[in-house]
NULUMKE-139989 format. One record per atom (N, C-alpha, C): residue in one letter; y, x, z. Coordinates in pm, whole numbers, plus 50000, padded with zeros to 5 digits. Example, Ala and Ser with C-alpha at 12.3 -4.5 7.8 and 13.67 -1.06 7.14 Angstrom:
<sites>
A494315131950780/A495505123050780/A496705132050780/S497755128550708/S498945136750714/S500035129050787/
</sites>
This chain:
<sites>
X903404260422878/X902024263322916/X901244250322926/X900044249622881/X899454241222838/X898894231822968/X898474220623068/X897874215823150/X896814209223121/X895444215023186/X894314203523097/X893444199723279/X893334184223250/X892924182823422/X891404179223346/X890844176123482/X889384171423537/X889324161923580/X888404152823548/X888154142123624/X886624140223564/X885744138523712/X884384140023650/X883314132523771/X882354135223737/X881174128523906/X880554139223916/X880744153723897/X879864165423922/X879834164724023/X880604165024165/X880764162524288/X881324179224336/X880944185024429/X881214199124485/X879874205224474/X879014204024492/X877734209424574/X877194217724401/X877194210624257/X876894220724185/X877974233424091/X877154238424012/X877884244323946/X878824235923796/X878484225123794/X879484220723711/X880514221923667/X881764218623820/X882694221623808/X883514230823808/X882694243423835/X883114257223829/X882924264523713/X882084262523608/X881404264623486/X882564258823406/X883114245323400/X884114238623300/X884754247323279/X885244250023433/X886884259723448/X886534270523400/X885514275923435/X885164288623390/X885604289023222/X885084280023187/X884784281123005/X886234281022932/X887224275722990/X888134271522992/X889184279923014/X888974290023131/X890074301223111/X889074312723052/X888504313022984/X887744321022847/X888154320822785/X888964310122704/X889654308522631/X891614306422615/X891504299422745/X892734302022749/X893044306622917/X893374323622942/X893444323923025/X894894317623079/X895844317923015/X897284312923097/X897034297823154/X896174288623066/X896284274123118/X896094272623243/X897134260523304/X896504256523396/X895754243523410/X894864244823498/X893694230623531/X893754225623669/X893864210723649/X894044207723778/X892954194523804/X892224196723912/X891304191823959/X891854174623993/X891624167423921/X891994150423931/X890974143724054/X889704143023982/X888584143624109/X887354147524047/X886714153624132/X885014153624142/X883774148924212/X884664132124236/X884184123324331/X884014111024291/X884304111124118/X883534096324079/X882024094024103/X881734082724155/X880084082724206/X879544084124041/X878104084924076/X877844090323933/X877414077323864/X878064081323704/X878074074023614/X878294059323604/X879954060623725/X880554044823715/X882114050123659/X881704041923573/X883094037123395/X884104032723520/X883764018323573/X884694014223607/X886224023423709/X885604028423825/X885984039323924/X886454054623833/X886354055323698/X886574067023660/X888094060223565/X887914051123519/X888564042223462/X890114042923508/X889484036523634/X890394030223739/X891754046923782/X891074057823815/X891474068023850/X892544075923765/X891754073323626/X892624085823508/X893774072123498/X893464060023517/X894424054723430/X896184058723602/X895314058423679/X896614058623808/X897604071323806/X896524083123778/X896644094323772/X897874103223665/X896894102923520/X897824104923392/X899184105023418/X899674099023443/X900944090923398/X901764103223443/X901254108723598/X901924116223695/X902244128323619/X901444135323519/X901554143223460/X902524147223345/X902974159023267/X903914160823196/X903274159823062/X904124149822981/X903484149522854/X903144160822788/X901994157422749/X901084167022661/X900104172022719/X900124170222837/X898364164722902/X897454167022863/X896694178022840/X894824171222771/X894174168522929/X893424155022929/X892584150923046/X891214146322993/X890514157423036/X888844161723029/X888374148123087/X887614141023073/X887064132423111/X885254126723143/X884414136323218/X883354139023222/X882434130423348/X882194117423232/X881324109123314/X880324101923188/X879584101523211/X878354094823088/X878954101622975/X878594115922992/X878624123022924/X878074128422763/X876844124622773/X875704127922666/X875744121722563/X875274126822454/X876474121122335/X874404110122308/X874834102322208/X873544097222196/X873904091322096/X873134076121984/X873794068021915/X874404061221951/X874874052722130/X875454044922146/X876474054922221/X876614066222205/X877584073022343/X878074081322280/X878914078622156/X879674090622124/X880604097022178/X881354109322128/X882164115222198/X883134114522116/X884894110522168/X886244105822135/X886994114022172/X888144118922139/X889504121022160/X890724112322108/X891414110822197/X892674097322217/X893884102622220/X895054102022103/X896254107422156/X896584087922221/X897314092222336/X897934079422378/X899234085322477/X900524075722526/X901704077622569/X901974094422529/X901644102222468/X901754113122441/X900794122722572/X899834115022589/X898874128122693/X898224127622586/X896834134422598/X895504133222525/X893984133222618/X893474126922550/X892034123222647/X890864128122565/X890514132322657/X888444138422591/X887584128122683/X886934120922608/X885394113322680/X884984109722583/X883444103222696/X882504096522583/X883274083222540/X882914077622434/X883254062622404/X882634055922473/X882644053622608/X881704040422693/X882334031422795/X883634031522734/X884564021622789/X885444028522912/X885574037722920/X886684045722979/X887924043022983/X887754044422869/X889404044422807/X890044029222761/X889364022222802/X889384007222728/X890573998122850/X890884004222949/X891443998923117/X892604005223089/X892814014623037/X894124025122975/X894784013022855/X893944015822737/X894064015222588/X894443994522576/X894303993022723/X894263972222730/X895993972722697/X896823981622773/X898333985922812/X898793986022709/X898304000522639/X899124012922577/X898144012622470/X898834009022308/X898074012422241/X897884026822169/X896764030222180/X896824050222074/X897404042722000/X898144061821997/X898544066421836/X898184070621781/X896294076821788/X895274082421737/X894184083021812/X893334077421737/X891094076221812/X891074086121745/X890164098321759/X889074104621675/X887594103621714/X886514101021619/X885274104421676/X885074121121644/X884864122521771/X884214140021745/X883414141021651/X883384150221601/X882594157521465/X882044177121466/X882274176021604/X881844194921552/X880714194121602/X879934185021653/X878754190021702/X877374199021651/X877864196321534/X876794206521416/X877104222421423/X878324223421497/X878674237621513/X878514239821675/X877924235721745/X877884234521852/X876284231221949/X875694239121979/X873974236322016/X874574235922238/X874464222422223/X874454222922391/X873184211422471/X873574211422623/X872934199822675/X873924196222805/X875184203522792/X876464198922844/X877404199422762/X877914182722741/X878794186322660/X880334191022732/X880694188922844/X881514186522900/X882144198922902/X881314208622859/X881564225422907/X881564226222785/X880494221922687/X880554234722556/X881404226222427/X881564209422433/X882764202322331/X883894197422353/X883864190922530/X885354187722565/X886014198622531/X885614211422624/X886314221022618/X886604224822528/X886134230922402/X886404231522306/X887674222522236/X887464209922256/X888564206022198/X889534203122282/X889504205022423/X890974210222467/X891524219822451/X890854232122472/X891404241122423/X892214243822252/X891594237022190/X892064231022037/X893444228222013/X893524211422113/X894394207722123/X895754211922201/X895164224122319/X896354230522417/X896784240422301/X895864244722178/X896924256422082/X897734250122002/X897494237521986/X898884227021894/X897694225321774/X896334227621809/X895684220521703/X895854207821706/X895384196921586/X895444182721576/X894284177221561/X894064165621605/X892294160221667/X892154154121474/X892264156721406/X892184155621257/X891284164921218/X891064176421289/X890494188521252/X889224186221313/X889124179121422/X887934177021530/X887064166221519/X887604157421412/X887044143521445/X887954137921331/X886754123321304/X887304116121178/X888024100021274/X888864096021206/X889794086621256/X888624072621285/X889054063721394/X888464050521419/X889604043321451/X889004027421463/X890284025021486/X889734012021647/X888644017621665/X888534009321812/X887704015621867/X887514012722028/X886964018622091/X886094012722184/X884494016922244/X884124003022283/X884944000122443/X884993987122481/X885693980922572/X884443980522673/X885483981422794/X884283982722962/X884383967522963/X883073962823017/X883073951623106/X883673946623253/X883943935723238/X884583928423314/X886253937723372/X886833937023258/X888003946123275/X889433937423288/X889173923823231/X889793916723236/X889453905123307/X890273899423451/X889553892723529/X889823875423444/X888523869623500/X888363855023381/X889363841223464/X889673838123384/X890713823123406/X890153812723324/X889913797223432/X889363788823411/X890773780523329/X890433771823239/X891023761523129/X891983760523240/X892043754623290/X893303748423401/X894503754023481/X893663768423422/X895023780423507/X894823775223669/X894273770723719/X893563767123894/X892883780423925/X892353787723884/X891363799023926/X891063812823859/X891373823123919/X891153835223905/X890203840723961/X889063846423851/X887633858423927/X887733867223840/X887913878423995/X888193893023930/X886703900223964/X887073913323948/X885803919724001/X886213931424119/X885473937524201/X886013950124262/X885523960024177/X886533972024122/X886133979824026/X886433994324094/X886623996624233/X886804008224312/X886864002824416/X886334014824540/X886704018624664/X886754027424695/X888044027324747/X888794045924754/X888244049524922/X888844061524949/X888834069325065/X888644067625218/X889414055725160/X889524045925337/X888634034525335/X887754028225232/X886754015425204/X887844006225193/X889074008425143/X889513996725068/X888983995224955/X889333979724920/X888473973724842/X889653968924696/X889773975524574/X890383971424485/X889483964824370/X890373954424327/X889873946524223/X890353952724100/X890403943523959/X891053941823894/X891713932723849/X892203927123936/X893373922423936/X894993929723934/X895463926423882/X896823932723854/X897943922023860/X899373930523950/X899953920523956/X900973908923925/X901073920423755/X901493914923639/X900653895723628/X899443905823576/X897953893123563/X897983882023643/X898183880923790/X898763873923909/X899463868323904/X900493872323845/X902273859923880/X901943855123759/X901863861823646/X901573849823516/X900783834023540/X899803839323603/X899133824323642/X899383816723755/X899793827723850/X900573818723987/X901753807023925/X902453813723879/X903653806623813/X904353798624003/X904093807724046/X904803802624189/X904223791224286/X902913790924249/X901863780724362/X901263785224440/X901183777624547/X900533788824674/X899123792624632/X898273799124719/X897193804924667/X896343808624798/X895083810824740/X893823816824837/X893113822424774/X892683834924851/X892103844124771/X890983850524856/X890283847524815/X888393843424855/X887413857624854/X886793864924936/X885753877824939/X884803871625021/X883573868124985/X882923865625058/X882963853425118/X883223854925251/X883443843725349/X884773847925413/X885483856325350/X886723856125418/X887923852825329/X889133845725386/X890113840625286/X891223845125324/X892353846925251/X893603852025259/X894813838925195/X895643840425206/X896833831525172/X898463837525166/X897983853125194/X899203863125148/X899273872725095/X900023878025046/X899703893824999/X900863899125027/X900873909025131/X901823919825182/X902273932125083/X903623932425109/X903923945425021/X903513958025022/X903433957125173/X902713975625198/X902333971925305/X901603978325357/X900013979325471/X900633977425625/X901523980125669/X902703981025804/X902983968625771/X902683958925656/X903643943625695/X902803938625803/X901863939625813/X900873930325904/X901363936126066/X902433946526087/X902273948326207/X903523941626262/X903853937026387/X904773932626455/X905363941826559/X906853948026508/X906953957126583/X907863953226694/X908213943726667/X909093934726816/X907963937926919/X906663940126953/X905643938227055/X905623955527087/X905303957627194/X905453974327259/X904323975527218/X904683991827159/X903153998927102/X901963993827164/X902113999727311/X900623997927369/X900093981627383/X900933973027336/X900123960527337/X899593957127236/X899633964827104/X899473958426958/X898093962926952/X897543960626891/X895793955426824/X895853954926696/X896603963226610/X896413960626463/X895553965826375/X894873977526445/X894203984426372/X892943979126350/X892443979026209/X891143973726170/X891423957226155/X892803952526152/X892953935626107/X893143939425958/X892613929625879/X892393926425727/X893653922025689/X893593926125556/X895143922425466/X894993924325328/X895613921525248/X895493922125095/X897143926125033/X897033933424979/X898233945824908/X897383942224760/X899013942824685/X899083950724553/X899563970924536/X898413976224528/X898953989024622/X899533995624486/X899624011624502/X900694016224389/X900544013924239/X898644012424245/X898984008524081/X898943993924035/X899403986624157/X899403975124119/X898193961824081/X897093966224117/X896193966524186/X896063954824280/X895383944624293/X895103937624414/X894053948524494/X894383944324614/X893163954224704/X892853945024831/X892373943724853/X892073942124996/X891603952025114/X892283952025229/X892073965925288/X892073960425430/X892183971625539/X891913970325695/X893053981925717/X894263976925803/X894933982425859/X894513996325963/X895054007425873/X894654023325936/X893104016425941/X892484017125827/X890784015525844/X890244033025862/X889384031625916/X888984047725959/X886714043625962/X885824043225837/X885004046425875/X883984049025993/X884564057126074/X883754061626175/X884254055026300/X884914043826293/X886134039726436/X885814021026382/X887014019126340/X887314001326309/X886924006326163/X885934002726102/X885474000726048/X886374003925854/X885953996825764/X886723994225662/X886073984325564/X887443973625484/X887123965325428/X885913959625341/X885603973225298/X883873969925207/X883263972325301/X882573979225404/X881733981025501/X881913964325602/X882333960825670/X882773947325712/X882423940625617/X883283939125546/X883033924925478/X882283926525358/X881113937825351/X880193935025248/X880043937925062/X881323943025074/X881793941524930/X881813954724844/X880843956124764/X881063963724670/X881113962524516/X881423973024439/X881633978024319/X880903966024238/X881673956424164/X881343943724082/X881253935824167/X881293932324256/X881443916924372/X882603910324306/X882603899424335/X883633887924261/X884683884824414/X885733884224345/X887113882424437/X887093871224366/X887713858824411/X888183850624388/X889963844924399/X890303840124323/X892363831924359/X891823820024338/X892083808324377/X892223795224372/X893973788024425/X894403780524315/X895723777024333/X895593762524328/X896923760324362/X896953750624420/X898953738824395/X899003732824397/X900493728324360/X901563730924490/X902713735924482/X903543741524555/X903983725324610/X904563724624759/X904843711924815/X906313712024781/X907203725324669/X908583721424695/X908823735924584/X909863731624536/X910543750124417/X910083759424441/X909423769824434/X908903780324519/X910493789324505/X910363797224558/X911493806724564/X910853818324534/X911803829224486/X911263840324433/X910543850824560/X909233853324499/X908243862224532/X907643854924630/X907893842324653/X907123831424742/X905653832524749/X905023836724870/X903043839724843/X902973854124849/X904243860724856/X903663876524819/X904503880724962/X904563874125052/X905353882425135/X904723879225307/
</sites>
C-alpha cells in the first residue's frame, strides 16, 4: 500500500490541508497519508528544507513526499519530481530539494509537463497530487515530465570557510518547537575543519567552547534535585540530524524563556566557529564533550 506524506505552510486554520487529502483519497482510496507538518512558516525553503530532509529517511522506501511550499508554478518556479534514495519528491524547483540532493545524488529530476491538461490556481491539490497518485500506481515520472539534470540550489546552504580553515559562518536555517536555534552546520562539516583544535562558537554576544552530546550533559547530577538551577542555562548540541543547534536546557516559551527569544536570533542570523591551535594532541572527540 502506497504512503504519500505532507509537508506544507497551509497551517490548520484553512481548508488546504483537508482539500489535498481529500483529492487524494479520490483517487486512491486505500493510500495512506501522513501529515509531516503544516507548520512551515510561510514560504521559508530553508525550514521546509531542513524538515523533509530529517523526516524522509524515517519512512519505507517508496515514499511519495508532497512538498507544498512556494508553490505556484511561474517562469522562475517550476514544478519537479525527484526519484532519490528510492523515496520520491513533488515540489516546486526553488531550492528545496537542493539541502537533500547536497548528500544523495537523484536517480531521476523530472520537470513537470502536464500542466496543459490541467487548469488550476492550486497546484498542490490539482498537480502534486496528480502525480502522486501516478507514481503510488507504479507509474514512472517519464510520463509526467521531461528529464533535467539540475536543480536550482537554496542559498546559504553551505556554511562559508575562510582560506585558512580558522573560521566557520553558518546560518540559522530553523527554529523548532522549543526556540532552539539550528544552524547549518553539520557535524560531519565541523570535524573536517576542526581537525581537533579547540574552538568558539559565537551568536551574537554570546560564546560557547563546547558542544554537548545530548541536552542532560549540562546537568550535574552529583548536586540534589532541589538545589540545581539548570533550567533555561544555554548549551550547544549536534542534535539528531546532526545539526549544530544551540538551545536552553528544558526551554519552555512561556517560563525560562528559549534560545532565539533570549538571545535574539533568528532564521538567517550568522553563527559563527573560530579556531584556534590545540596546546597538545587532541584526543578523540576532544571539544565535543
Amino acid at each position: 500500500m502506497a504512503i504519500i506524506t505532507l509537508t506544507t505552510d497551509f497551517g490548520e486554520k484553512d481548508h488546504f490541508a483537508g482539500a489535498t487529502k481529500g483529492a487524494i483519497y479520490s483517487e486512491l482510496p486505500d493510500v495512506k497519508i501522513v501529515d509531516i507538518s503544516h507548520s512551515v512558516s510561510p514560504f521559508s525553503i530553508p525550514e521546509a528544507a531542513y524538515i523533509i530532509q530529517n523526516a524522509y529517511s524515517s519512512f519505507p522506501k517508496g515514499t511519495i513526499h508532497i512538498i507544498g511550499i512556494d508553490s505556484e508554478i511561474n517562469p522562475e518556479n517550476k514544478h519537479i519530481a525527484i526519484k532519490l534514495d528510492d523515496h520520491f519528491f513533488i515540489c516546486a524547483n526553488n531550492g528545496i530539494m537542493s539541502m537533500i540532493c547536497s548528500e544523495i545524488v537523484p536517480e531521476k529530476i523530472v520537470e513537470i509537463n502536464i500542466h496543459d491538461k490541467i487548469q488550476t490556481s492550486f497546484p498542490v491539490l490539482d498537480v502534486f497530487v496528480k502525480v502522486a497518485c501516478h507514481i503510488a500506481r507504479g507509474g514512472t515520472l517519464e510520463v509526467i515530465g521531461k528529464s533535467i539534470e539540475n536543480i536550482k540550489p537554496i542559498k546559504h546552504i553551505v556554511p562559508y570557510v575562510n582560506d585558512d580553515k580558522t573560521q566557520i559562518i553558518g546560518s540559522v536555517i530553523y527554529i523548532d518547537n522549543y526556540g532552539n536555534v539550528v544552524t547549518n552546520i553539520k557535524r560531519s562539516f565541523f570535524e573536517a575543519v576542526q581537525k581537533g583544535r579547540n574552538f568558539e562558537i559565537s551568536a551574537r554576544n554570546y560564546k560557547f567552547k563546547k558542544i554537548h552530546h545530548k541536552y542532560s550533559d549540562i546537568v550535574n547530577f552529583e548536586i540534589d534535585e532541589d538545589k540545581r538551577n539548570d533550567e533555561g542555562r544555554k548549551l550547544v548540541v549536534f542534535n539528531s540530524g546532526n545539526f549544530l543547534e544551540i538551545a536552553l536546557y528544558k526551554s519552555n516559551t512561556t517560563t525560562v524563556g528559549s534560545a532565539s527569544s533570549l538571545m535574539g536570533l533568528g532564521i538567517m542570523d550568522t553563527v559563527s566557529i573560530n579556531f584556534t591551535a590545540s596546546s597538545a594532541l587532541p584526543k578523540a572527540n576532544e571539544g565535543l564533550l
